[in-house]
Phi, psi and omega in degrees: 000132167241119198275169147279142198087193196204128204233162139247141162236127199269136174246103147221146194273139174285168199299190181261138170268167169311305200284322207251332192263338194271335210066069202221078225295144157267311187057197158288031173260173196245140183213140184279169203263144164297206174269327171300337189270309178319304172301341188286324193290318161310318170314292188300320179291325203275337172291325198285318164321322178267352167266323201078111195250101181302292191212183215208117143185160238227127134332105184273046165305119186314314193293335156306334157287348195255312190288332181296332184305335197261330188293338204286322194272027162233320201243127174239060174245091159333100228256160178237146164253149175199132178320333176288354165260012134341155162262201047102161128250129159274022184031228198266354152299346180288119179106328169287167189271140179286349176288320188261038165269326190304310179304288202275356185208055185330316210267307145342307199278296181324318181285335186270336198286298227256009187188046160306357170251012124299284228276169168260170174257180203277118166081042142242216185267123187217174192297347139309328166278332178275298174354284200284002152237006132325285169281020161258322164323300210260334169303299202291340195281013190279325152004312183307155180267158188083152169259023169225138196219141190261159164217130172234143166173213185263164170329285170290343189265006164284319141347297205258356161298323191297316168299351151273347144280356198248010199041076182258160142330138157334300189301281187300357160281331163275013162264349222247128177225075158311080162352175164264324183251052208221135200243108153259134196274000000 
């Protein structure tokens, strides 16, 4: 993809939820951020701060809200939210333990196990799909004044920003494993 301009773009992941340390898919449901996760947010703000930040935007998801509150006390870069920085919808995996998908939902879980980045879970999303609202995002976020612009949001959809700045592959886009305490660059 070719933005216009010439951007750094910082990709963060929001702190670890109750739900992420339990093994517990969120998809777009909510889990409060832990104590690990508060220190991860703290982090990220004290990194961003030290990198420097144009503009800011955000998920509006609570945990994405709990980590900007922590992010807020280093970086006074206002966050603009939009919904297209949502994560993943896990569909009807939203809310499970990632250990009993396999039990309930065999046939699914194998096809997805064996192509996440086509297949879906039963009613969601998948990473062709976070891609095309990925890239509808970042045309518009070229926009921002400055060259350097933070994104907090998730996991798979940081996934899948990398791959629409960096043209990555399918394959090399699910090699990309983004931490709770992890700024890509």
């Amino acid at each position: 993809m070719s933005l216009p301009g010439s951007r750094t773009w910082y990709l963060v992941r929001h702190g670890e939820t109750a739900w992420n340390a339990s093994g517990r898919m969120q998809g777009q449901l909510d889990s409060a951020l832990t104590a690990r996760g508060r220190e991860h947010a703290s982090s990220s703000g004290r990194l961003l701060a030290r990198l420097g930040v144009d503009a800011m935007f955000a998920s509006p998801l609570g945990r994405v809200r709990e980590t900007l509150a922590l992010v807020a006390e280093h970086v006074a870069v206002a966050p603009v939210f939009d919904d297209r920085l949502m994560e993943w919808s896990g569909g009807a995996w939203s809310g499970a333990l990632y250990a009993d998908l396999p039990r309930r939902w065999p046939a699914e879980w194998a096809a997805w196990v064996a192509d996440r980045y086509h297949q879906r879970a039963p009613g969601g999303e998948n990473f062709v799909d976070l891609a095309v609202r990925g890239r509808s995002f970042l045309e518009d976020a070229c926009r921002a004044p400055g060259p350097r612009i933070a994104i907090v949001a998730h996991g798979y959809l940081n996934r899948a920003l990398s791959q629409v700045l960096l043209g990555l592959s399918a394959a090399e886009t699910m090699r990309i494993d983004q931490g709770n305490d992890t700024v890509i660059r």
